[in-house]
C-alpha positions in Angstrom: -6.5 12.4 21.8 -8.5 9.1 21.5 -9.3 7.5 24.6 -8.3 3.5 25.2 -11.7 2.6 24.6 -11.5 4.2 21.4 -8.4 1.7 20.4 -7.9 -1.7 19.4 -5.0 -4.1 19.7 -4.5 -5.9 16.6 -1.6 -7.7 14.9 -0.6 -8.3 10.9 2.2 -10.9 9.5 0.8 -13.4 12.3 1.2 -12.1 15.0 4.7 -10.3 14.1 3.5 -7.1 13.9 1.3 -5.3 16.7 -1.2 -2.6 15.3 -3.0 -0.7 17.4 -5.8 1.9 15.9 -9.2 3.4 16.1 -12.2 1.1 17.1 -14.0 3.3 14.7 -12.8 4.8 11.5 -10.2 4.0 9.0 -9.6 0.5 9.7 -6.4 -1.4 8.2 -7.1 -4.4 5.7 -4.9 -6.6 3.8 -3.7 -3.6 1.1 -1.0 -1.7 3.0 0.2 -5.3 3.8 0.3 -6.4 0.2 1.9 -2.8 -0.7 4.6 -3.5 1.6 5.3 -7.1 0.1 6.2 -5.5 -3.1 8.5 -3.2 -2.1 12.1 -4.3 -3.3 13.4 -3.1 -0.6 17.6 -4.7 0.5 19.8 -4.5 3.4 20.5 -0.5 3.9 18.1 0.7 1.7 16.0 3.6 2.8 11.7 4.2 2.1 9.4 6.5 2.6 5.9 5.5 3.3 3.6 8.2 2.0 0.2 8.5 3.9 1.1 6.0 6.4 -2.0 5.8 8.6 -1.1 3.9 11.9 1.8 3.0 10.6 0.9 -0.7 8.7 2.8 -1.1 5.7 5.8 0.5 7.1 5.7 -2.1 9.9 4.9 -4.7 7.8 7.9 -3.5 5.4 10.4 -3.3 8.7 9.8 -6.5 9.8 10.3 -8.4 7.0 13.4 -6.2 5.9 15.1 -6.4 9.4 17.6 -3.9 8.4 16.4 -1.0 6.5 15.4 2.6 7.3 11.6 3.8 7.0 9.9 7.2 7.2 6.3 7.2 7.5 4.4 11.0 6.3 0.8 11.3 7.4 -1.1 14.8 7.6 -3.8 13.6 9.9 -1.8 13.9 13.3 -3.6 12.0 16.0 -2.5 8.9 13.1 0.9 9.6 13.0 0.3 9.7 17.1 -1.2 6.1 16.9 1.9 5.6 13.9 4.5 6.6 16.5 3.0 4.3 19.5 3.2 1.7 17.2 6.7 1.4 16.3 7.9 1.9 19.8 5.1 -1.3 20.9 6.7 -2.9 18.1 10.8 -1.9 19.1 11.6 -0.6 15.4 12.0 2.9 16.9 15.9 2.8 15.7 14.6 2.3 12.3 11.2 3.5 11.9 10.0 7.0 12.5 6.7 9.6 11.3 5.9 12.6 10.6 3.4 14.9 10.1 3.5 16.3 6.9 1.0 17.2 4.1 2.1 16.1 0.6 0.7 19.2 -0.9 2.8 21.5 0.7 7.3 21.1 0.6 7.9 17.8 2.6 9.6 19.2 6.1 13.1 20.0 6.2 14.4 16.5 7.4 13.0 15.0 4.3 15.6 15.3 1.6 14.1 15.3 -1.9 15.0 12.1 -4.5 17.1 10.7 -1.3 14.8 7.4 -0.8 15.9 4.4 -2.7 12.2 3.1 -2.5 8.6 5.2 -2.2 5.4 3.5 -1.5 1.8 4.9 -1.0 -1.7 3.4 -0.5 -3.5 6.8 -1.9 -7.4 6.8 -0.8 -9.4 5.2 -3.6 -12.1 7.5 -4.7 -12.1 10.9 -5.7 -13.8 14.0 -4.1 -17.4 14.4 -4.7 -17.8 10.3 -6.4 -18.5 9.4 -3.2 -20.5 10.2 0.1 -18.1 11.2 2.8 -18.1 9.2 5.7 -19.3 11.1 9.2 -15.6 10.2 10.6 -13.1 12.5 9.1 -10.3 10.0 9.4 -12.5 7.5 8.0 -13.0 10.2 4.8 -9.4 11.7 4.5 -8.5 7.7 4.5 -10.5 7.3 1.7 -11.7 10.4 -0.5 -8.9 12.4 -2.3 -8.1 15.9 -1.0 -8.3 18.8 -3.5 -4.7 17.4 -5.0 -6.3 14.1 -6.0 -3.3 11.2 -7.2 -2.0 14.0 -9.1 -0.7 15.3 -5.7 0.3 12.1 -4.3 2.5 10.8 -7.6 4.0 14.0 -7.9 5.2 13.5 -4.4 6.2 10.6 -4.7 8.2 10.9 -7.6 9.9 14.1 -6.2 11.0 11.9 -3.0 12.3 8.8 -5.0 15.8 9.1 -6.2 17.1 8.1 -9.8 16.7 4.8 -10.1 14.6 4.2 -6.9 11.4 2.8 -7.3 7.6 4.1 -6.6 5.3 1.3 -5.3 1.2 2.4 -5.1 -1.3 0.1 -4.7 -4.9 1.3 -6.5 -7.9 0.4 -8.0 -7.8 -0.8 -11.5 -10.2 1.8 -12.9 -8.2 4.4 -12.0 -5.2 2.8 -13.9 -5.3 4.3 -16.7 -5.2 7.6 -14.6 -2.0 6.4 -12.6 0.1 5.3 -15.8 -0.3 8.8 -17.5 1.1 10.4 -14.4 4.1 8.4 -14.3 4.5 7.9 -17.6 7.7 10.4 -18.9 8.8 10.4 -15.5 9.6 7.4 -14.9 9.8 3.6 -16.4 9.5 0.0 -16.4 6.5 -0.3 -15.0 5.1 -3.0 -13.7 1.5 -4.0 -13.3 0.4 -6.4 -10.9 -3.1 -7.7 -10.4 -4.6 -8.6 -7.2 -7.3 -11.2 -8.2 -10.3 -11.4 -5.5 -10.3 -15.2 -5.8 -9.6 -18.5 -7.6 -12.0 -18.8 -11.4 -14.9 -21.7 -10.7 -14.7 -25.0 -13.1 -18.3 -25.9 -14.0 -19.2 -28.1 -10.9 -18.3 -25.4 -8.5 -15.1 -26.1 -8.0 -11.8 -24.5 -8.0 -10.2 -24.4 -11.4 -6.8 -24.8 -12.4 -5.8 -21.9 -14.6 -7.2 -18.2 -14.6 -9.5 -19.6 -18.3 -13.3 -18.1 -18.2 -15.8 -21.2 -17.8 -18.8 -21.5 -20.2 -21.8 -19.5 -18.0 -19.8 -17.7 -15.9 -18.2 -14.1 -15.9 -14.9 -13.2 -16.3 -12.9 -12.8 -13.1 -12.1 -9.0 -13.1 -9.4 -7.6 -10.8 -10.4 -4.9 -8.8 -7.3 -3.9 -7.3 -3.5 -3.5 -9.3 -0.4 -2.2 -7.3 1.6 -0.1 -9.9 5.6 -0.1 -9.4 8.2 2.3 -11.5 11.6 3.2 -11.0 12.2 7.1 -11.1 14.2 8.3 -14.4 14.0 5.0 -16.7 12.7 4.5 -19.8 12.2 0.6 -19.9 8.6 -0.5 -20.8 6.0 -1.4 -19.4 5.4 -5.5 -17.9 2.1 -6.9 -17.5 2.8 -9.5 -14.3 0.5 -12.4 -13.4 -0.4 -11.0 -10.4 -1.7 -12.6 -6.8 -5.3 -14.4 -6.4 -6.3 -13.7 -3.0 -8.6 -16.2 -2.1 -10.0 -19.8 -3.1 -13.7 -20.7 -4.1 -14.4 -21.3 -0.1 -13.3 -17.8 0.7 -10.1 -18.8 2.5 -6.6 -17.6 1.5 -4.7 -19.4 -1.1 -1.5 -20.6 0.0 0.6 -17.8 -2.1 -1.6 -15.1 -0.5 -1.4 -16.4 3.1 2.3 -16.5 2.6 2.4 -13.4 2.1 -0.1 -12.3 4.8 0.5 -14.0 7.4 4.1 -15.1 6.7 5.3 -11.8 5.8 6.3 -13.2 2.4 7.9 -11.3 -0.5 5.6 -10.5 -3.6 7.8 -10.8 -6.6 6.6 -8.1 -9.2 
């Protein structure tokens, strides 16, 4: 059990949501935050937040949708310990629980398969052996597949979505290609959304207007996409504009600190 030295108090959605978590470690950034601002989730609705860590996108998700019900899963149990503290600090404990659970094994008995009218999932970004482990093994199971890999974590998601529900994961784009094969056939109209790192430059250093590539200077490439489906359709697939995260001085833009700080909606 960490010790309270070992924790910090922080907060997401100004101030609206209280996270506490490891000093050291996995430490939450803006992505579950985005993931949970694309959720479509209404009054009544039910989600399941797959590898929920200390419990951020789920909070976020709750607190902006003051009336829906959300399960968190996380396998590495002194998170979901953190998880649970933190939507009891935060009061959602009538609508917000965790679990431990390991997505490569059947989900625990109070987890009814294609029951939840949304899934969403931040699934760590690199793949076993790509990468150097970190010394922390929360820090690693945070961000270096598990023997699964995303095949593991879309096959679980997709088995927990019901017909029509939708599945919500936030990635990096060069694994996109990887993540659309595994959902394609099972599920449809897909929507791709790019998170843009920041605004393109006009040729005095300035912010531009429009997302156009400026004569001498690279094209602005997206690093991060969140991918959202519905379970059992067949539309096609939607390329959407997508979100740019940050002006040319490195602050927010407006539409981005709307939705981080504001706990705004992002329309996919």
């Amino acid at each position: 059990m960490a010790q309270p030295e070992d924790i910090t108090h922080d907060s997401l959605l100004g101030g609206k949501v209280i996270l506490r978590q490891h000093a050291a470690g996995y430490r939450v950034a803006m992505d579950p935050v985005l993931l949970a601002a694309s959720v479509p989730a209404t009054d009544g609705e039910t989600v399941l937040d797959v590898g929920t860590g200390v419990g951020a996108a789920m909070l976020c998700l709750a607190t902006r949708v003051p009336s829906i019900r959300v399960t968190g899963v996380e396998v590495q149990r002194e998170l979901a310990h953190l998880a649970a503290e933190n939507i009891a600090e935060n009061g959602l404990t009538e609508r917000v629980e965790v679990m431990v659970s390991d997505l490569q094994r059947p989900p625990p008995p109070r987890l009814v398969p294609r029951s939840f009218n949304h899934v969403m999932a931040n699934p760590p970004y690199f793949e076993a052996g790509r990468v150097r482990a970190s010394g922390k093994d929360e820090k690693a199971t945070a961000n270096i597949e598990g023997s699964g890999g995303l095949e593991a974590w879309t096959a679980y998601c997709l088995g927990m979505a019901r017909p029509g529900g939708t599945i919500t994961i936030i990635h990096r784009t060069d694994r996109l290609t990887e993540l659309l094969a595994l959902l394609t056939g099972k599920a449809g109209d897909l929507v791709i959304f790019p998170l843009w790192p920041h605004q393109p430059f006009d040729e005095n250093g300035g912010a531009a207007d429009n997302m156009e590539t400026f004569p001498g200077q690279s094209p602005i490439a997206a690093k991060r996409v969140i991918v959202r489906a519905v379970a059992g359709a067949k539309g096609p697939l939607r390329m959407a504009a997508g979100l740019v995260l940050h002006k040319a001085n490195g602050d927010h833009t407006k539409a981005a600190d709307f939705v981080l700080r504001n706990g705004g909606r992002l329309m996919l």
